[in-house]
C-alpha positions in Angstrom: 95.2 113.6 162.1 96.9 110.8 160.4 93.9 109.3 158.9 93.0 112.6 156.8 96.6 113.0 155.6 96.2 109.4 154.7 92.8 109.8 152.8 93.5 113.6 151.5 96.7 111.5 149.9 94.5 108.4 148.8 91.8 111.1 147.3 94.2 113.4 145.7 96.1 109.8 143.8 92.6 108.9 142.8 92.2 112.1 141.3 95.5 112.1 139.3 95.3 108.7 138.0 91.2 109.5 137.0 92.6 113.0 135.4 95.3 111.3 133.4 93.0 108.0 132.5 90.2 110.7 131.0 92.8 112.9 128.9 94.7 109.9 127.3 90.9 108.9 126.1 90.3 112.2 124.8 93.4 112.2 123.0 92.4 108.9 121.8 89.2 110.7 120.5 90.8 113.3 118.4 90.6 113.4 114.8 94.0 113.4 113.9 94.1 109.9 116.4 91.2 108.9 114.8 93.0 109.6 111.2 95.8 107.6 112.1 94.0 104.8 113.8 91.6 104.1 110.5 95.0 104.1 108.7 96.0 101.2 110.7 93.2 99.8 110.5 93.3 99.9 106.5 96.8 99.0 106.0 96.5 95.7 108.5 93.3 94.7 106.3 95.3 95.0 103.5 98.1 92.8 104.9 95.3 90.1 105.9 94.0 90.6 101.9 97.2 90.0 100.5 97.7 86.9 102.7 94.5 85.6 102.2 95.1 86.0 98.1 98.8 84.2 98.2 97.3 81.9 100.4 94.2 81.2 97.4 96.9 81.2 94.6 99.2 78.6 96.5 95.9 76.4 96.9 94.7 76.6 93.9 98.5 76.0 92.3 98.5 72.5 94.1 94.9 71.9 93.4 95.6 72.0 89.9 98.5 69.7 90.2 96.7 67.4 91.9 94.2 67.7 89.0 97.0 66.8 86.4 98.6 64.5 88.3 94.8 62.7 88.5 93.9 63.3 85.3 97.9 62.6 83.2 98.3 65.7 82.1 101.7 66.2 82.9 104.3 67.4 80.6 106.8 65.6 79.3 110.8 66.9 79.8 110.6 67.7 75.9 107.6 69.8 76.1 108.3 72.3 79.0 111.7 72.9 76.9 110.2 73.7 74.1 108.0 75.5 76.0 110.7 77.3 77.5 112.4 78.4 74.6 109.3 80.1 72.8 110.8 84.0 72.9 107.7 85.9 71.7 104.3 85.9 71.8 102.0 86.7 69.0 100.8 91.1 69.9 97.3 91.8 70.8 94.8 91.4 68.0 92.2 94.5 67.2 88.8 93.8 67.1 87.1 95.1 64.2 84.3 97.2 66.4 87.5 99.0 68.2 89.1 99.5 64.1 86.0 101.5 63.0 85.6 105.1 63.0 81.9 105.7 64.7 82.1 109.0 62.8 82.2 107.1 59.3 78.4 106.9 57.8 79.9 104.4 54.8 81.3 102.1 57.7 78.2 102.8 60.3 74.6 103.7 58.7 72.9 104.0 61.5 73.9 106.5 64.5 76.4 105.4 67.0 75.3 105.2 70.9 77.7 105.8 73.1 75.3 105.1 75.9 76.5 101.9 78.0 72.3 101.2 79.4 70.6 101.3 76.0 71.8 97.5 75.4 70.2 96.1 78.4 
């Protein structure tokens, strides 16, 4: 009598913990899990990205210092103050293509393409 009562238990635990292992993988299937798990996904790569870049600037800052310090082209004191004090920089410049009016026949005699292909 004891031994079904003690497999009856066993079988009905094995049950249980196979029901509850099966529904926390279906909610693991779900779109909304699935949603949220791409999301994670996405926002850790960007992390990684972001490190990766820093980590690319940093070498590439001491790379170049190694470089000047290799090749004396270090500043002087006097220069990075004057340097330092420069307050503006000259504005963009306008190309004269970007000027012109593709309209205007006296500035353009031929017609005007707009497509980006045709130059290739």
């Amino acid at each position: 009598m004891f031994r079904r009562a003690f497999w009856f238990t066993a079988g009905a635990a094995a049950g249980v913990w196979a029901t509850t292992k099966v529904n926390r993988q279906l909610k693991k299937l779900t779109p909304e899990s699935l949603a949220a798990q791409a999301a994670d996904k996405a926002v850790e790569a960007g992390h990684r990205l972001k490190d990766f870049a820093l980590d690319v600037k940093a070498g590439m800052t001491q790379r170049e210092e190694q470089l000047n310090d290799a090749l004396g082209l270090r500043r002087s004191d006097e220069d990075a103050a004057r340097l330092d004090n420069v307050t503006a920089l000259p504005g963009p410049r306008r190309t004269r293509a970007l000027a012109l009016d593709p309209h205007d026949q006296t500035t353009h005699p031929t017609k005007f393409s707009y497509n980006r292909n045709e130059d290739h």
